[in-house]
Backbone bond lengths (Angstrom), bond angles and torsions (degrees), N, CA, C in turn:
res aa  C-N    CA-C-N  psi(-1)  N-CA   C-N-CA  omega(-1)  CA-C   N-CA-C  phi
1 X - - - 1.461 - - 1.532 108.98 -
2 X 1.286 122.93 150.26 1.520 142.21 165.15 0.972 140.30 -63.66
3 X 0.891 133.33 88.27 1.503 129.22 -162.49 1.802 105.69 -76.65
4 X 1.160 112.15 117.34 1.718 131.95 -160.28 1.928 96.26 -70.69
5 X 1.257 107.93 94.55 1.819 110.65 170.10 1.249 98.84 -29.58
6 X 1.583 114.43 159.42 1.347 153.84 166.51 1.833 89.50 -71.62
7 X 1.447 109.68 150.18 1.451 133.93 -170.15 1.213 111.65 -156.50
8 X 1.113 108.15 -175.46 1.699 118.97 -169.13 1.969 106.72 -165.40
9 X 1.521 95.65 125.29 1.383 95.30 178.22 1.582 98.60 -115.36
10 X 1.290 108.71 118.76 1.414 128.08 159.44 1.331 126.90 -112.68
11 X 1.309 106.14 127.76 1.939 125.08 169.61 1.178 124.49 -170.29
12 X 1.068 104.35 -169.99 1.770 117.92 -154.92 1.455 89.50 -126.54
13 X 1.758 100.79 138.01 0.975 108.95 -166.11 1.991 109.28 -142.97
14 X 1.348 92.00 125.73 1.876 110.15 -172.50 1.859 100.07 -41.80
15 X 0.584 158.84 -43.42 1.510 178.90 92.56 1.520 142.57 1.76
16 X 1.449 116.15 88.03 1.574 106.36 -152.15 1.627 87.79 -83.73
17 X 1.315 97.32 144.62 1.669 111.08 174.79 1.281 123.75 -123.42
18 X 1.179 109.92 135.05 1.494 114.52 178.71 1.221 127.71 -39.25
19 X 1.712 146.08 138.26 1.591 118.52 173.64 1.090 126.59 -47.64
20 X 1.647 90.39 -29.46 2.081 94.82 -159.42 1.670 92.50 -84.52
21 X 1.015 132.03 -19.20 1.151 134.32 172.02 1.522 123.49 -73.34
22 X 1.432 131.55 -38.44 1.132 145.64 146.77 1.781 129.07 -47.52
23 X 1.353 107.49 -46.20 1.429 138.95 146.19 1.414 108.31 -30.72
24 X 1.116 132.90 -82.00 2.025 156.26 -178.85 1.688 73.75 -52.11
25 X 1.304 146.06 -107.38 0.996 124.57 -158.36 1.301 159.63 -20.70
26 X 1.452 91.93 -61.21 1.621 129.66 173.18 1.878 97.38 -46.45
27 X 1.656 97.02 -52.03 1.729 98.93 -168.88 1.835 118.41 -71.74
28 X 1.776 98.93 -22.18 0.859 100.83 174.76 1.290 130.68 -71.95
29 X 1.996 98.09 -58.81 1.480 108.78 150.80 1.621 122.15 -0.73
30 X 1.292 98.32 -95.63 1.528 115.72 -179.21 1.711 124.70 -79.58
31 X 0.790 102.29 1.15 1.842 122.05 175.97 1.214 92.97 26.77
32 X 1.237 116.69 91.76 1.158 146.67 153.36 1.785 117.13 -126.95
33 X 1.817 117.40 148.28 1.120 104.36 -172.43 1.816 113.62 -68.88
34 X 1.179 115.53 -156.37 1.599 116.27 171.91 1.502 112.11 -90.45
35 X 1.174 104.65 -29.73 1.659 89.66 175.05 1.210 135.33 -61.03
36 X 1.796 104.61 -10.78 1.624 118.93 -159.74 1.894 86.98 -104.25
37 X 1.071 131.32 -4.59 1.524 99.30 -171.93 2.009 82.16 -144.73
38 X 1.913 90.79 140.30 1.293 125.44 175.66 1.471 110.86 -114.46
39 X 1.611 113.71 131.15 1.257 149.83 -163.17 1.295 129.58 -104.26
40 X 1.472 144.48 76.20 1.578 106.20 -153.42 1.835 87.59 -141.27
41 X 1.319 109.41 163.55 1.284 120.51 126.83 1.411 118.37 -9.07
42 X 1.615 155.06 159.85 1.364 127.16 114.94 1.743 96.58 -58.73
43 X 1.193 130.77 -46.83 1.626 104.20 -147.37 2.365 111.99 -81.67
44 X 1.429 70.53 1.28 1.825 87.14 177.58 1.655 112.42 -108.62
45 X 1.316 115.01 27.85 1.655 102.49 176.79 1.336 120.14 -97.96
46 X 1.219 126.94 -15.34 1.216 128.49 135.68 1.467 140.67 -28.32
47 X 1.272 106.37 -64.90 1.205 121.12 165.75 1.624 110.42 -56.69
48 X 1.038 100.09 -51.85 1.675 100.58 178.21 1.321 147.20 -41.47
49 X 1.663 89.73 -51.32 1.279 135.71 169.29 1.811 102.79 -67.82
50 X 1.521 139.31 -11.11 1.491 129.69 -152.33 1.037 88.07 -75.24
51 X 1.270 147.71 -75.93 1.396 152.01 -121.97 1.932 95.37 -100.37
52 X 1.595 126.32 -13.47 1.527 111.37 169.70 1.340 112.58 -61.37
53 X 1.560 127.07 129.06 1.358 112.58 132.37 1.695 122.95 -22.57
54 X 1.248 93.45 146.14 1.746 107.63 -166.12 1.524 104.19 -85.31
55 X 1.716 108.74 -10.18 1.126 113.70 -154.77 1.814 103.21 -95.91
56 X 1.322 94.29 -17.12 2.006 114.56 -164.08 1.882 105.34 -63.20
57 X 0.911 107.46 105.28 1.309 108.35 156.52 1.462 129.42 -84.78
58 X 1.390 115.14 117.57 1.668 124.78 -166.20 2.017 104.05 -82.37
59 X 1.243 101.68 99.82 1.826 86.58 159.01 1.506 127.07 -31.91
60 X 1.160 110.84 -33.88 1.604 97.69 -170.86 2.197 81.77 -156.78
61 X 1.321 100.74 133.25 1.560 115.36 173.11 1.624 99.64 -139.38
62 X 1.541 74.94 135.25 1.908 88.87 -166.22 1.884 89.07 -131.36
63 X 1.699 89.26 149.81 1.739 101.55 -175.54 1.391 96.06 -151.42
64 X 1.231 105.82 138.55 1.824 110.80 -165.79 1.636 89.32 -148.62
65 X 1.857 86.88 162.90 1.724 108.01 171.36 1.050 90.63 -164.21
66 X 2.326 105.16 170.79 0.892 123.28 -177.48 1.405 99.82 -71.98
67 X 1.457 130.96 176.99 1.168 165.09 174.36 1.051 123.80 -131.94
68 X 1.954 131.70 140.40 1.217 91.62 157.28 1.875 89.10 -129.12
69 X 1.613 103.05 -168.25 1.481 120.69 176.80 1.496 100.79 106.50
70 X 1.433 127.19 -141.31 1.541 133.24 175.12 1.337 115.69 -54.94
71 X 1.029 112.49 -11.23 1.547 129.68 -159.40 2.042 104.43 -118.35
72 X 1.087 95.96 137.85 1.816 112.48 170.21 1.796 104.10 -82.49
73 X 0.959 93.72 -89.49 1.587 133.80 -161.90 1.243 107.70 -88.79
74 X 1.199 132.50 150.42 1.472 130.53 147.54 2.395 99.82 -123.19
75 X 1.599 96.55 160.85 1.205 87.79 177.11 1.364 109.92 -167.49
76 X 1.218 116.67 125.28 1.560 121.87 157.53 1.634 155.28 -121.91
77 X 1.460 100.41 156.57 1.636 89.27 -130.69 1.519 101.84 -116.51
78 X 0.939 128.35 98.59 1.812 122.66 -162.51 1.692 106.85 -100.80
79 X 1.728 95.74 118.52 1.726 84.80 -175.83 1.441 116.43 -131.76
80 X 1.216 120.76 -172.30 1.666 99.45 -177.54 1.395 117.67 -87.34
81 X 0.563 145.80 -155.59 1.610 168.59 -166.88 1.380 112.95 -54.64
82 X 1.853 88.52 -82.77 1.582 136.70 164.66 1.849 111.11 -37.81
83 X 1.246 83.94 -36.64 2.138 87.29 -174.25 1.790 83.86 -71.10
84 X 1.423 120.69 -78.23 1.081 139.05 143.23 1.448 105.17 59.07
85 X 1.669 93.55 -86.89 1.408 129.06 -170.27 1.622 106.72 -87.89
86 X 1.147 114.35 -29.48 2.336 113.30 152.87 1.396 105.92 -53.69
87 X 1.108 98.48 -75.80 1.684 96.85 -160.95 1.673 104.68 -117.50
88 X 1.295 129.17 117.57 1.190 143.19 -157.01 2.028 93.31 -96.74
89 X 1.344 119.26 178.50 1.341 119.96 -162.85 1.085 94.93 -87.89
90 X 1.500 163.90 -20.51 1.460 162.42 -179.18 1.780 111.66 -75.37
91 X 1.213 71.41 -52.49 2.104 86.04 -175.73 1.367 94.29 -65.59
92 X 1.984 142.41 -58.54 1.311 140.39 -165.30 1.878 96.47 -35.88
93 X 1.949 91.31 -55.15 1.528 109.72 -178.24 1.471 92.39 4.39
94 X 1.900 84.20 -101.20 1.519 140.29 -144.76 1.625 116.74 -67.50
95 X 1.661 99.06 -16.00 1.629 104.26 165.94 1.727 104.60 -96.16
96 X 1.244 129.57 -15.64 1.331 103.67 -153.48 1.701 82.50 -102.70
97 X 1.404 117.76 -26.90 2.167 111.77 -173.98 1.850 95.80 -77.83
98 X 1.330 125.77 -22.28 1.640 132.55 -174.48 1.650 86.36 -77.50
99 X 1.482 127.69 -68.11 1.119 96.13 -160.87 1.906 115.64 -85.87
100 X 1.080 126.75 -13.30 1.421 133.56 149.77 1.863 137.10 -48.62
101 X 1.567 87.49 -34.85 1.317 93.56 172.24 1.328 102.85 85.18
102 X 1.209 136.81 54.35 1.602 125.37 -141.88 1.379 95.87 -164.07
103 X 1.461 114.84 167.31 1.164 138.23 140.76 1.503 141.15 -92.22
104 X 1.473 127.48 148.79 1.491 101.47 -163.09 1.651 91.12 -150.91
105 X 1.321 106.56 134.07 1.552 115.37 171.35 1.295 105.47 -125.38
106 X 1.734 100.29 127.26 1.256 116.63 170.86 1.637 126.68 -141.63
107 X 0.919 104.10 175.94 2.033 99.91 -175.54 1.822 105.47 -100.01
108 X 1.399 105.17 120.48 1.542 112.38 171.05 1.335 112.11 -127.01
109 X 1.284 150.41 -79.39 1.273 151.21 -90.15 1.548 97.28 175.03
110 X 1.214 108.37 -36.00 1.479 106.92 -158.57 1.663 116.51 -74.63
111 X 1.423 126.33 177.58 1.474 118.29 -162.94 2.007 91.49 -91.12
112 X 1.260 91.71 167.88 1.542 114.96 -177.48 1.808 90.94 -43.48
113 X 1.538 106.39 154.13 1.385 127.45 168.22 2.006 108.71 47.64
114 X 1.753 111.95 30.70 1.251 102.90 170.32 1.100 106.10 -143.11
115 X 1.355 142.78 141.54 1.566 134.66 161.81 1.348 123.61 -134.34
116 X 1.433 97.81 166.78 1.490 119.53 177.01 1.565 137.58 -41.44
117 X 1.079 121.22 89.09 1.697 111.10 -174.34 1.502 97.29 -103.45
118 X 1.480 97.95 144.26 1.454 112.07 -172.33 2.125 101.27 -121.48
119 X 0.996 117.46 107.44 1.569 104.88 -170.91 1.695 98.20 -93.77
120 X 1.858 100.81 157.26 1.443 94.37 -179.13 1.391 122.42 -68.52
121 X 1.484 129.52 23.19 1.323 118.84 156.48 1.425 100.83 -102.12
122 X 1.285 140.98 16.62 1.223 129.59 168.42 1.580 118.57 68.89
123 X 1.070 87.31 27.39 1.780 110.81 144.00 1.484 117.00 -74.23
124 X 1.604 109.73 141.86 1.419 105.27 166.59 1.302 102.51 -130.54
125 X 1.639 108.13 157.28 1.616 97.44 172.75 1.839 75.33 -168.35
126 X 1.706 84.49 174.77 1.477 102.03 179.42 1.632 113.29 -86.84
127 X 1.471 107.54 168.19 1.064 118.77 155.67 1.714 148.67 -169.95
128 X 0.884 154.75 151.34 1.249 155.27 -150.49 1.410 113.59 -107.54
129 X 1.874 107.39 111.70 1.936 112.85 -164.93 1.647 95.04 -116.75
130 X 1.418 106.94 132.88 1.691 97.62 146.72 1.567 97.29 -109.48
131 X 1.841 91.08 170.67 1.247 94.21 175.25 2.159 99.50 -121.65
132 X 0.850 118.33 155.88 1.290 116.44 172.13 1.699 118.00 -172.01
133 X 1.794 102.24 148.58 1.788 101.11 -150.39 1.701 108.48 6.49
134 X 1.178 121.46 81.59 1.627 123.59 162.63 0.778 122.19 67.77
135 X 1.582 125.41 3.14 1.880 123.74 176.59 1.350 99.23 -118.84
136 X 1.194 107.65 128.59 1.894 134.59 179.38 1.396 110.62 -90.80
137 X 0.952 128.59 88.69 1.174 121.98 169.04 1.340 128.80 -103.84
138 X 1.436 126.40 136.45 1.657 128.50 173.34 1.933 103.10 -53.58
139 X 0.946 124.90 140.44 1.516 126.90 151.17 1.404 113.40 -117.14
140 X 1.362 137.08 9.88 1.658 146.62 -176.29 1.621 111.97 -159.34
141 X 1.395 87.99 -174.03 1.678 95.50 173.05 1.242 102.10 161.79
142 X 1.594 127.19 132.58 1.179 115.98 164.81 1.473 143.44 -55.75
143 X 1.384 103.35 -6.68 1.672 125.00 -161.90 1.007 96.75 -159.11
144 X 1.546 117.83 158.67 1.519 121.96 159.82 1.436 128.70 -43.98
145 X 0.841 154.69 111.44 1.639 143.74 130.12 1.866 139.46 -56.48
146 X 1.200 90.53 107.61 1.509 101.78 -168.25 1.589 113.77 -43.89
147 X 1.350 114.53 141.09 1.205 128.89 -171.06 1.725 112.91 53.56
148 X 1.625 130.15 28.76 1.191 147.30 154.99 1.846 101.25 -115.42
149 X 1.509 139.22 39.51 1.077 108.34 -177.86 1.964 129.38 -61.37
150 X 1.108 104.46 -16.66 1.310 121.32 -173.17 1.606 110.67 -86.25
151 X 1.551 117.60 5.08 1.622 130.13 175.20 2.012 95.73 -82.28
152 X 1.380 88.00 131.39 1.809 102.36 179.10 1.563 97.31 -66.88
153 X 1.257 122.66 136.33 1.601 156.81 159.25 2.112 100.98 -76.65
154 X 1.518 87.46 90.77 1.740 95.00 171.56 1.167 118.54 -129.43
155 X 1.538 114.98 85.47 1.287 110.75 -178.55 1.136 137.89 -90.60
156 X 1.813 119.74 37.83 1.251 135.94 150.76 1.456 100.58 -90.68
157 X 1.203 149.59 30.05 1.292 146.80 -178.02 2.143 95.82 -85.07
158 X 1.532 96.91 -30.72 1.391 101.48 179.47 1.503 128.82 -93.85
159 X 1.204 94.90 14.63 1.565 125.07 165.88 1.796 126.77 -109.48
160 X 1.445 111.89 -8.11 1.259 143.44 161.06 1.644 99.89 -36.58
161 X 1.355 114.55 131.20 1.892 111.89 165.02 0.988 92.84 -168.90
């Protein structure tokens, strides 16, 4: 049998969330105890990290910031293997924008320069981001996105390669 590599789920997310709120998730998410998963700031992981043994390996280490434009938050989430094979990158999707209330764009499957939006009813569809001086903005989408009604409907975005 295979032992399932270590991964990392990263995206941007409609909804800035509290740590301690992100935290209750993350543990729930992946049901794992608290000792196994680290939380930080990006600009506070240092600090965070002072008092770990150097030696501690975290099941799942997560590092977030504000954002701005369509987007709150951005966040990423590096876990082992084992999390991996619990909760796969679609399902993280569709549980973490369901219980946030949120939207979430991330990179899976899709062709160069398009990605994944997952809405909190667990819809997925594609979509089209620039990024510029620090504001993210959607310019497409295959479908509507709630509270974006004024985002262009391009549904050759899934014809993109």
């Amino acid at each position: 049998m295979t032992e399932t590599e270590a991964t990392g789920y990263d995206g941007l997310l409609s909804r800035l969330v509290p740590e301690i709120e992100l935290r209750t998730f993350l543990l729930d998410c992946f049901a794992i105890p608290e000792q196994e998963l680290f939380v930080s700031h990006e600009d506070r992981v240092a600090e965070g990290l002072r008092d770990v043994p150097q030696e501690l390996v975290f099941a799942a280490f997560c590092t977030y910031q504000q954002v701005s434009g369509h987007f709150a938050m951005s966040f990423s989430v590096g876990i082992e293997g084992r999390l991996a094979d619990r909760v796969g990158r679609r399902e993280f999707a569709e549980r973490i924008t369901a219980h946030f209330d949120a939207y979430m764009l991330y990179s899976d499957t899709e062709p160069q320069g398009v990605w994944t939006m997952t809405l909190a009813d667990g819809t997925h569809l594609l979509a089209g981001m620039d990024e510029e001086d620090g504001l993210i903005l959607l310019y497409s989408a295959t479908a509507p996105v709630p509270g974006l009604p004024q985002l262009p409907i391009d549904e050759e975005l899934s014809q993109v390669r």
